[in-house]
BAKOLKE-702817 format. One record per residue (C-alpha): residue in one letter; x, y, z. Coordinates in steps of 0.001 Angstrom, whole numbers, plus 500000, padded with zeros to 6 digits. Last residue first. Layout:
# residues N
+------+--------+--------+--------+
| resn |      x |      y |      z |
+------+--------+--------+--------+
|    a |      X |      Y |      Z |
...
+------+--------+--------+--------+
//
This chain:
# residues 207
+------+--------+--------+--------+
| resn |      x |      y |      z |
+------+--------+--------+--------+
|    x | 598319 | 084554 | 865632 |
|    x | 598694 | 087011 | 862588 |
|    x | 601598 | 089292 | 863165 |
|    x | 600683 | 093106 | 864229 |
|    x | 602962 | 096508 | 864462 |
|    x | 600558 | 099484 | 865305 |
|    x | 599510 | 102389 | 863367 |
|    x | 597625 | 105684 | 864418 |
|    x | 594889 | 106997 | 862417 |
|    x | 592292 | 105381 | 864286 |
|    x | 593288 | 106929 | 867516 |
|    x | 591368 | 110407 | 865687 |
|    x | 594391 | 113386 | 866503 |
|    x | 592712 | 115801 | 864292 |
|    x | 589092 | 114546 | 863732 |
|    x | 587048 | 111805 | 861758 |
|    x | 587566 | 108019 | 862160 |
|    x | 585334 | 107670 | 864281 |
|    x | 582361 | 109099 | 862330 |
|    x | 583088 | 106801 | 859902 |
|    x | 581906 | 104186 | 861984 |
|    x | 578302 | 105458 | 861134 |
|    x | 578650 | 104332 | 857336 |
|    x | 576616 | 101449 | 857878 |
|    x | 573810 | 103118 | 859503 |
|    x | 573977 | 105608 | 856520 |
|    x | 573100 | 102916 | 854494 |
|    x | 570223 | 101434 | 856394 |
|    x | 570115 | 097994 | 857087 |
|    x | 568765 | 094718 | 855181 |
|    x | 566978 | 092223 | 857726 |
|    x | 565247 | 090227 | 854908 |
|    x | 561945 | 090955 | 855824 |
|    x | 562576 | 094613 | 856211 |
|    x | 564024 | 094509 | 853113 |
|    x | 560762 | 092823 | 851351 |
|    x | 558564 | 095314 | 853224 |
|    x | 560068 | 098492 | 851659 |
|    x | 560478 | 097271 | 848450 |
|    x | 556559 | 096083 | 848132 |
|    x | 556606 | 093672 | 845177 |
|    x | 558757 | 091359 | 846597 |
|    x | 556392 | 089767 | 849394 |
|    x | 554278 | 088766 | 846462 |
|    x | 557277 | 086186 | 845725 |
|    x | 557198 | 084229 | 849011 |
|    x | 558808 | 084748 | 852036 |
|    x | 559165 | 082283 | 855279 |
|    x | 562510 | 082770 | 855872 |
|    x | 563919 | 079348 | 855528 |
|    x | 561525 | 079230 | 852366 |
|    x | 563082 | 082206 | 850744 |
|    x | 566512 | 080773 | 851285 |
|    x | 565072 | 077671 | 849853 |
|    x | 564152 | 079904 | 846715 |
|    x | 567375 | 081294 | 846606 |
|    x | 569314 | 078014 | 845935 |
|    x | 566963 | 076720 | 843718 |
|    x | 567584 | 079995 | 841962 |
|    x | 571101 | 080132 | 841575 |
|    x | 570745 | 076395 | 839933 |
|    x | 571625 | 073219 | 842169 |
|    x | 574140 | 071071 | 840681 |
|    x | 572568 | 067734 | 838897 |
|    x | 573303 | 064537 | 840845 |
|    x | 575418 | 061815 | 838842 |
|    x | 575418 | 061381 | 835128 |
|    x | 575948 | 065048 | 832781 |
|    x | 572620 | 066516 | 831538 |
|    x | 572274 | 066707 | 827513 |
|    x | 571288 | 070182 | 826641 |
|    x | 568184 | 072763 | 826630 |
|    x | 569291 | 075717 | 828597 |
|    x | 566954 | 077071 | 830650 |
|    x | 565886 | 080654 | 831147 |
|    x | 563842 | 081882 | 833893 |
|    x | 566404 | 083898 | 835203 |
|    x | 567609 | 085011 | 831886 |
|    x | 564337 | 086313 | 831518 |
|    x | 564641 | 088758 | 834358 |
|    x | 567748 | 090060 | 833323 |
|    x | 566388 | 091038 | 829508 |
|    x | 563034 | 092729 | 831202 |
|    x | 560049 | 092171 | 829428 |
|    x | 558241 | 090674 | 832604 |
|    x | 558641 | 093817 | 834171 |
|    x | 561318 | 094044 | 837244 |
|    x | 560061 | 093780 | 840332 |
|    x | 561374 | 090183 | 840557 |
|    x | 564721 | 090658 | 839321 |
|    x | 564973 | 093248 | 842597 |
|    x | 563776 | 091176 | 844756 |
|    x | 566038 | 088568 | 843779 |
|    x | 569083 | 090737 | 844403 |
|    x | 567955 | 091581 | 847802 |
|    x | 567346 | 087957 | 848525 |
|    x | 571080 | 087348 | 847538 |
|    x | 572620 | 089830 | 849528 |
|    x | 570150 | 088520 | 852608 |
|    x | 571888 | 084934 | 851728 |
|    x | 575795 | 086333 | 851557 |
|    x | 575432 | 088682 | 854572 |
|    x | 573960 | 085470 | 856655 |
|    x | 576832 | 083465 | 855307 |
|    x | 579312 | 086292 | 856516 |
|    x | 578113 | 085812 | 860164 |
|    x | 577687 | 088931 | 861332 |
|    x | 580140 | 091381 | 863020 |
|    x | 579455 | 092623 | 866764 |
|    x | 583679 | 092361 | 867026 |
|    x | 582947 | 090818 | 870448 |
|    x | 580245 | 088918 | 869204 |
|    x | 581819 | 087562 | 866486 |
|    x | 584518 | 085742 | 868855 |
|    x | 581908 | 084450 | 870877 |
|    x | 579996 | 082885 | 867542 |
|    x | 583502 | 081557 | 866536 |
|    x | 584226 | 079667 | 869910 |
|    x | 587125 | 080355 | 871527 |
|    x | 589641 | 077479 | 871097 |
|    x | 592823 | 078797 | 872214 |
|    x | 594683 | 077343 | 869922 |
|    x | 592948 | 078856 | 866976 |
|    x | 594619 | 081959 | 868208 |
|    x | 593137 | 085055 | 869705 |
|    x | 594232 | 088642 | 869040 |
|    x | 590491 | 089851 | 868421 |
|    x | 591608 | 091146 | 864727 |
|    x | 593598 | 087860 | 864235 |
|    x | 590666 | 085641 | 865583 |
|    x | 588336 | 087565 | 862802 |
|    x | 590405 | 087034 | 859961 |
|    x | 590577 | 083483 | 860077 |
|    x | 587555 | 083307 | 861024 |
|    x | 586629 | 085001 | 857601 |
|    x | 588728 | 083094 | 855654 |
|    x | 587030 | 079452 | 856935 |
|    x | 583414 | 080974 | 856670 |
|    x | 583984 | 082069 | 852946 |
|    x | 585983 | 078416 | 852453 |
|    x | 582773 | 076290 | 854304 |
|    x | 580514 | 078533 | 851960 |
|    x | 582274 | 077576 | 848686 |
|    x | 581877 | 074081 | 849634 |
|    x | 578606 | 073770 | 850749 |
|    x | 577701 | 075015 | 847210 |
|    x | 577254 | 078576 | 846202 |
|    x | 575064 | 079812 | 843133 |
|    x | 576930 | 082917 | 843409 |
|    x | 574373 | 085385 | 841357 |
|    x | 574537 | 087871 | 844678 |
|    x | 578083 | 087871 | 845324 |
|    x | 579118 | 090876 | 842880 |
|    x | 581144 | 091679 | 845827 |
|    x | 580777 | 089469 | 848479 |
|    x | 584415 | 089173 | 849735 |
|    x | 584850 | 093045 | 849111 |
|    x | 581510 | 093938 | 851467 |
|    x | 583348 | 091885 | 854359 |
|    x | 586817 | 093812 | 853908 |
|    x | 585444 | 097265 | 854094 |
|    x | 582546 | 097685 | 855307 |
|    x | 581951 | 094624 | 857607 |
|    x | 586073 | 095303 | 858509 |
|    x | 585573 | 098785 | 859434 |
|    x | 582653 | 097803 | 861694 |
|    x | 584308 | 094698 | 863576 |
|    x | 587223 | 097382 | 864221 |
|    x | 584681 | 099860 | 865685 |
|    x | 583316 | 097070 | 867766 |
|    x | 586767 | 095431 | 868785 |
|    x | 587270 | 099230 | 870346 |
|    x | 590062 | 101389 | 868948 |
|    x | 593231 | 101821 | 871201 |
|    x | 594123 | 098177 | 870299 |
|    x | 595122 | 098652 | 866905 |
|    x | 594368 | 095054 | 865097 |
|    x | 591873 | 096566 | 862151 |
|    x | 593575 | 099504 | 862002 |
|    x | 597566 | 098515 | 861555 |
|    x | 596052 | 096158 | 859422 |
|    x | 594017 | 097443 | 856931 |
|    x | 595949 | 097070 | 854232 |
|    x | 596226 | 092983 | 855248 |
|    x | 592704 | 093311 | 854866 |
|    x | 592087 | 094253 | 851542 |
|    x | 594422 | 091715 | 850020 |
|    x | 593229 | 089177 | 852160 |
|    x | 589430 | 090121 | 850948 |
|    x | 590755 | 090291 | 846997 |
|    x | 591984 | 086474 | 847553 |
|    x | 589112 | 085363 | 849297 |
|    x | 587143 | 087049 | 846106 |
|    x | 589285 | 084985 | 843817 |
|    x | 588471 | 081670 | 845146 |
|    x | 584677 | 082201 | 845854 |
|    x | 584308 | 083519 | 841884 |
|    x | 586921 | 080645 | 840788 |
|    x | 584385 | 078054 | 842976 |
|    x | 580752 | 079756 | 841699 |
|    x | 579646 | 076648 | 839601 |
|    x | 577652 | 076963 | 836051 |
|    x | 579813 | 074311 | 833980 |
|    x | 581195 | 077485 | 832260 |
|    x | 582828 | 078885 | 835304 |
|    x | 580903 | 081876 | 837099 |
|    x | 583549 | 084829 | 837047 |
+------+--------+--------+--------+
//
């Protein structure tokens, strides 16, 4: 999905799309006020979140393709809480109500994960090469785009990480704030049950 001049805009684009698509499924769930903003905030992290970022870790995203991520997801996020842009709630509030991350942060700790993983990989290894490939051709005039891995080394250097970090799996997520799997799933839980509230549908418009 990565367009031949190496940008991540038709990836971005067509993931936004596959999010809506997800969402507006969701619905009657995700805007059903007898379950709790946090439950909602948790079904949409797992299930509409984790489609926007799918296959999100090679992005090499501009400012641009994070404004548009950020832009969806508010979108999103104001019609779960039943807010309109009108009322000009901030987005961090409106997040905290739905205790849902920022999808940026998701996006950078999805792609540290990845580049842990390259990084543990032997030398030998096919992916792990292509990382340090370069292509030998003419460069275009103006600024050059930034490469995947410019992009993930300054997300290394926010953090404070280096590449020895990577060799020790369990310390490298820790670093990067990854979570448990099964802590993930724990909304589940609510969902489970004869007469659950979360199987009930309600009628919603976005605001």
């Amino acid at each position: 999905m990565l367009r031949v001049d190496g940008d991540a805009d038709v990836a971005v684009e067509t993931r936004i799309r596959i999010g809506w698509s997800k969402f507006r499924q969701l619905v009657p769930l995700l805007t059903n006020k007898d379950i709790s903003l946090i439950v909602r905030g948790r079904l949409y992290s797992s299930c509409v979140q984790s489609s926007i970022l799918h296959g999100s870790e090679t992005w090499p995203v501009r400012k641009e393709n994070e404004v548009a991520l950020q832009r969806a997801e508010m979108r999103m996020v104001r019609w779960m809480c039943g807010v309109k842009l009108q009322d000009r709630v901030p987005s961090k509030e409106l997040r905290g109500r739905l205790e849902l991350e920022d999808i940026i942060s998701v996006l950078q700790r999805n792609r540290l994960r990845w580049y842990g993983h390259v990084l543990r990989k032997e030398d030998n290894d096919w992916v792990k090469k292509c990382m340090e490939y370069e292509v030998e051709c003419t460069r275009p005039r103006g600024r050059p785009k930034k490469t995947w891995r410019e992009i993930v080394e300054k997300d290394c250097r926010a953090r404070g990480l280096n590449t020895q970090d990577a060799m020790n799996r369990s310390r490298w997520r820790k670093q990067i704030g990854m979570i448990d799997d099964h802590d993930e799933c724990e909304w589940v839980n609510v969902f489970s049950g004869t007469g659950s509230p979360g199987l009930s549908r309600t009628n919603s418009t976005e605001p």
